[in-house]
VEXBAGU-14327 format. One line per 10 residues: number of its first residue (from 1); their letters; for each residue y, x, z of N, C-alpha, C. Coordinates in pm, whole numbers, plus 32768, in hexadecimal, padded with zeros to 4 digits. Layout:
// residues N
NUM = a = Y:X:Z:Y:X:Z:Y:X:Z | ...
This chain:
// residues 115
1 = xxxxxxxxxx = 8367:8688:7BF4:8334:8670:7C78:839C:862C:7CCF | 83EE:8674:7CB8:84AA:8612:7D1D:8490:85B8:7CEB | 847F:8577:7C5E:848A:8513:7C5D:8441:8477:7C66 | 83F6:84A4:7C7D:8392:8450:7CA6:8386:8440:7D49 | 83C6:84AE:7D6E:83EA:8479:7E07:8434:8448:7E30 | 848E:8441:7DEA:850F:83EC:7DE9:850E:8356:7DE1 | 84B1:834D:7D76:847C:82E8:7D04:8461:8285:7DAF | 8402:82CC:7DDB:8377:82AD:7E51:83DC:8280:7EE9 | 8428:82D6:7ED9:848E:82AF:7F84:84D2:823C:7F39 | 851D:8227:7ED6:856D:81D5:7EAB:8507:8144:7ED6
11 = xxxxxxxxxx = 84A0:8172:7E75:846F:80C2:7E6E:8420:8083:7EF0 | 8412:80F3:7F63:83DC:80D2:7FEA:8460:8074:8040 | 84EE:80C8:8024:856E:80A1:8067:8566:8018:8016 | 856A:7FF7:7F84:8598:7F7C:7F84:8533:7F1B:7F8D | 84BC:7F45:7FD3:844B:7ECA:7FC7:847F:7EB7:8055 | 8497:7F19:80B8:84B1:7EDF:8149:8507:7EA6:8170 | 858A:7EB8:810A:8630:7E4B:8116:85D2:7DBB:80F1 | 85A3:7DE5:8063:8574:7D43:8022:852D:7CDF:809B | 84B5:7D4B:80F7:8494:7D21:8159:84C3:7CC9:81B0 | 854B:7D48:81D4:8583:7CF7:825A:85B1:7C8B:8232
21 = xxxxxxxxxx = 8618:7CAE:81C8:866C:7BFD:8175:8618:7BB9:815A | 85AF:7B8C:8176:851F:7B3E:8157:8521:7B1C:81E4 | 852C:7B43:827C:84EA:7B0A:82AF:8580:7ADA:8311 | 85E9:7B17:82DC:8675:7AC4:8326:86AC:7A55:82C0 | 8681:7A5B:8271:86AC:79ED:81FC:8631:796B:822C | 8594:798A:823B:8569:791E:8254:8559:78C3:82CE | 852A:7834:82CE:8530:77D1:8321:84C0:77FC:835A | 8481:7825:831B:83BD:7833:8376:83B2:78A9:8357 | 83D4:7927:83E2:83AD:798C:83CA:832C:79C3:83C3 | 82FF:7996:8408:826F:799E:842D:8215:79A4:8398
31 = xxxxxxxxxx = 823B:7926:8379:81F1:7940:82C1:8236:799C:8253 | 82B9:79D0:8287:82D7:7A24:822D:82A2:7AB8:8236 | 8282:7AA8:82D1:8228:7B1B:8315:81B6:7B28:82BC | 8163:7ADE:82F0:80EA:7ADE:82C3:80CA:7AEF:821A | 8123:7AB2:81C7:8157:7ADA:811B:814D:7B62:80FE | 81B2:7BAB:8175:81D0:7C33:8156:8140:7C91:8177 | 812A:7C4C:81ED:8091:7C91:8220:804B:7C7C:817E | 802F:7C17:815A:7FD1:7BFD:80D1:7FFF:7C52:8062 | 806A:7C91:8086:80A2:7CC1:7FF0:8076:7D8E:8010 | 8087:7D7B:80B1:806F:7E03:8097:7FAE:7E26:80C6
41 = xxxxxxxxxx = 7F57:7DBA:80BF:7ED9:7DC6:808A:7EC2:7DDA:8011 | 7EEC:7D98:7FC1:7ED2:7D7B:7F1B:7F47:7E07:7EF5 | 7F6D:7E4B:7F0A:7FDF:7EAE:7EE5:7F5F:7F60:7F18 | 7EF2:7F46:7FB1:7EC5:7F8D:7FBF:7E26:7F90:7F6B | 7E1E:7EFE:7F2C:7D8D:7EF3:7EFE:7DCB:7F2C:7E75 | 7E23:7F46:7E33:7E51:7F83:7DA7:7E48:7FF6:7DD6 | 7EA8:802E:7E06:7E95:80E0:7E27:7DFB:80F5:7E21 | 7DBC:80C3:7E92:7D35:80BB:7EB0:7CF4:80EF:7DF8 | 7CFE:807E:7DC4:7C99:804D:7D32:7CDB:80E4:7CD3 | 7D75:80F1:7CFB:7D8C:8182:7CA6:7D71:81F1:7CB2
51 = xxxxxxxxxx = 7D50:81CF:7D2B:7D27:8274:7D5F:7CAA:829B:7D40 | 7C22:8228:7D47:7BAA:822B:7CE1:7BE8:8248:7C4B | 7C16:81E5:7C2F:7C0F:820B:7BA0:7C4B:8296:7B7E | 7CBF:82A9:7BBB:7D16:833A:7B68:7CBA:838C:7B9B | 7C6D:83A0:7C0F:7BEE:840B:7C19:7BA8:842D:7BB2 | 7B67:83DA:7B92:7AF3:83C2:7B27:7B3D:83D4:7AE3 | 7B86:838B:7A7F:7BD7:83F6:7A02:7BE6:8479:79E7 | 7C3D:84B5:7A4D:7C75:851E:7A67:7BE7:856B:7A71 | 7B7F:856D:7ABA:7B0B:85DE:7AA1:7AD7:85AC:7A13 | 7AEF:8549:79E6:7AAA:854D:7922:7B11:8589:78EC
61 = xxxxxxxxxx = 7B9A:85A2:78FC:7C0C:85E4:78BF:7BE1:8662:78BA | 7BBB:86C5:794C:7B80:8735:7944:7B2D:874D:7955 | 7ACD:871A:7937:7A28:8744:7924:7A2C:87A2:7886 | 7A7E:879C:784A:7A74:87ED:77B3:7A9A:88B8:77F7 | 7B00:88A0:7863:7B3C:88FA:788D:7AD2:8993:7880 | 7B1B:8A08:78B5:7AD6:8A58:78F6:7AA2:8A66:7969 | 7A0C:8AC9:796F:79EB:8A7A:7A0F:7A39:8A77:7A5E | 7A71:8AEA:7A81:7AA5:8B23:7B24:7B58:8AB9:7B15 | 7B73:8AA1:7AA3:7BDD:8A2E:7AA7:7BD9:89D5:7ABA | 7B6C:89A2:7A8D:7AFC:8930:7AA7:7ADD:88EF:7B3E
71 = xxxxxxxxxx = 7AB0:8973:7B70:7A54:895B:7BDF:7AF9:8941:7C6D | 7B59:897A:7C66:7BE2:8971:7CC1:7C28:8905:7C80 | 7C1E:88D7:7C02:7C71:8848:7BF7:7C17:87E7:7C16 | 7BA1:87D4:7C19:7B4C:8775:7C69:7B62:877F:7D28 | 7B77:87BE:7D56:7B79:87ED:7DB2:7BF2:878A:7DE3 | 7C5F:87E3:7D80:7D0B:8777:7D7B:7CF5:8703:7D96 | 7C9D:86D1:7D20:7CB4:8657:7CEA:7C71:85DA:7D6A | 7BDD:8628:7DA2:7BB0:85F1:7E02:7BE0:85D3:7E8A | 7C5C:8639:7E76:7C9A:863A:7F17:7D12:85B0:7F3C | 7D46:85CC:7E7C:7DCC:8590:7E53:7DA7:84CF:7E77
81 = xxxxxxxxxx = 7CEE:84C0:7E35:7CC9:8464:7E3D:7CB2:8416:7EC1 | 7C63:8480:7F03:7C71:845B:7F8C:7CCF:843F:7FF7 | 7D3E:8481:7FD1:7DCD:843F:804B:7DF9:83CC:800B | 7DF3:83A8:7FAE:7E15:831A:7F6A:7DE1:82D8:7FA8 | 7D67:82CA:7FAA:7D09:8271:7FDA:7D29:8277:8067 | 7D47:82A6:80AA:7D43:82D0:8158:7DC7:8291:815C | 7E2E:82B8:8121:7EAD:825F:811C:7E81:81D4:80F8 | 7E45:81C2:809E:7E23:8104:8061:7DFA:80C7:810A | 7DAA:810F:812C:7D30:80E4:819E:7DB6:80A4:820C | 7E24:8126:8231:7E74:810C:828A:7EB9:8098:8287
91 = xxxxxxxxxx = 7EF4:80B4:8214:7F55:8056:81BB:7F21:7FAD:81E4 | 7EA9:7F85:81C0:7E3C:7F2C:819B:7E3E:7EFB:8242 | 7E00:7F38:828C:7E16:7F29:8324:7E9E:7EF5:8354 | 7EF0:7F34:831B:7F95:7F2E:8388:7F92:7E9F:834E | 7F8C:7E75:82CA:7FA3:7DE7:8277:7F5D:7D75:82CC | 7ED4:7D9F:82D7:7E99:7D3A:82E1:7EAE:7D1F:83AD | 7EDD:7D70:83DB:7F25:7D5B:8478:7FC0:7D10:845C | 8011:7D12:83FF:807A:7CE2:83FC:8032:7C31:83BF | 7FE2:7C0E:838C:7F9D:7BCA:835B:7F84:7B6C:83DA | 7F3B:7B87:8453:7F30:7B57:84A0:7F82:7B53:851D
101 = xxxxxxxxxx = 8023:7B9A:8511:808C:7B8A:854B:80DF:7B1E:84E5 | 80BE:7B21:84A3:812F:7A91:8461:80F0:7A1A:846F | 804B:7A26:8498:8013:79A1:847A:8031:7956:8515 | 800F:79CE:859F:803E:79BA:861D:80C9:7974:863F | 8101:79D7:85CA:8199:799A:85E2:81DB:7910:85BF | 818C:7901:8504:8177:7850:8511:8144:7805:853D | 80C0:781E:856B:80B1:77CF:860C:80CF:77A2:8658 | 8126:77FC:8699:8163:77F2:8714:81D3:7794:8707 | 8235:7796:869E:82AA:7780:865B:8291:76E3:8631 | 821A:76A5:85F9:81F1:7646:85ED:81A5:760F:8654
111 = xxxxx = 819F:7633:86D8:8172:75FC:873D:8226:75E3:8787 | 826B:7635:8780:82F8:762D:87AB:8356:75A8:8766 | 8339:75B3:8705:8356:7538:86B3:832A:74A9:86A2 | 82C8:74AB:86DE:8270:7438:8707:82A6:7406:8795 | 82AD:7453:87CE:8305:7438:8870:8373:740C:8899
């Protein structure tokens, strides 16, 4: 269990350095914005698609079970499924607002440049 949380903070910290050095390294932030926005849609539509699928698995895994084991790991499994998804949803949202802050921002930046 530690380790997979570890696993999970680690690879959040280095997606947000990679981030930042992505958007002080580039010439057009604005589109590097909007990249990152795209990356963390397509990053929430996966969680999203796993969280269906490992559901559905996971109740054919224990459908053989005993009931009353049965009936509380569905329970788990439905709950486990559902904050995924509620996280994807968030996740999916915050992206697709950074999405339309990078596009504002090349906009603007290419109206500045034109001037």
């Amino acid at each position: 269990g530690q380790q997979i949380t570890r696993i999970a903070y680690a690879s959040v910290i280095i997606a947000v350095i990679a981030g930042l050095l992505a958007l002080l390294i580039a010439r057009r932030r604005g589109t590097v914005l909007a990249f990152l926005g795209l990356g963390v849609v397509l990053a929430a539509v996966f969680a999203w698609a796993i969280a269906l699928y490992f559901t559905d698995r996971a109740k054919q895994e224990v459908a053989a079970a005993q009931t009353s084991g049965r009936d509380a790991t569905t329970v788990i499994i439905d709950a486990t499924g559902t904050d995924l998804q509620h996280v994807a949803l968030i996740a999916g949202a915050v992206g697709v607002g950074v999405i339309v802050v990078g596009i504002i921002i090349s906009a603007i930046s290419g109206r500045a440049r034109r001037a």
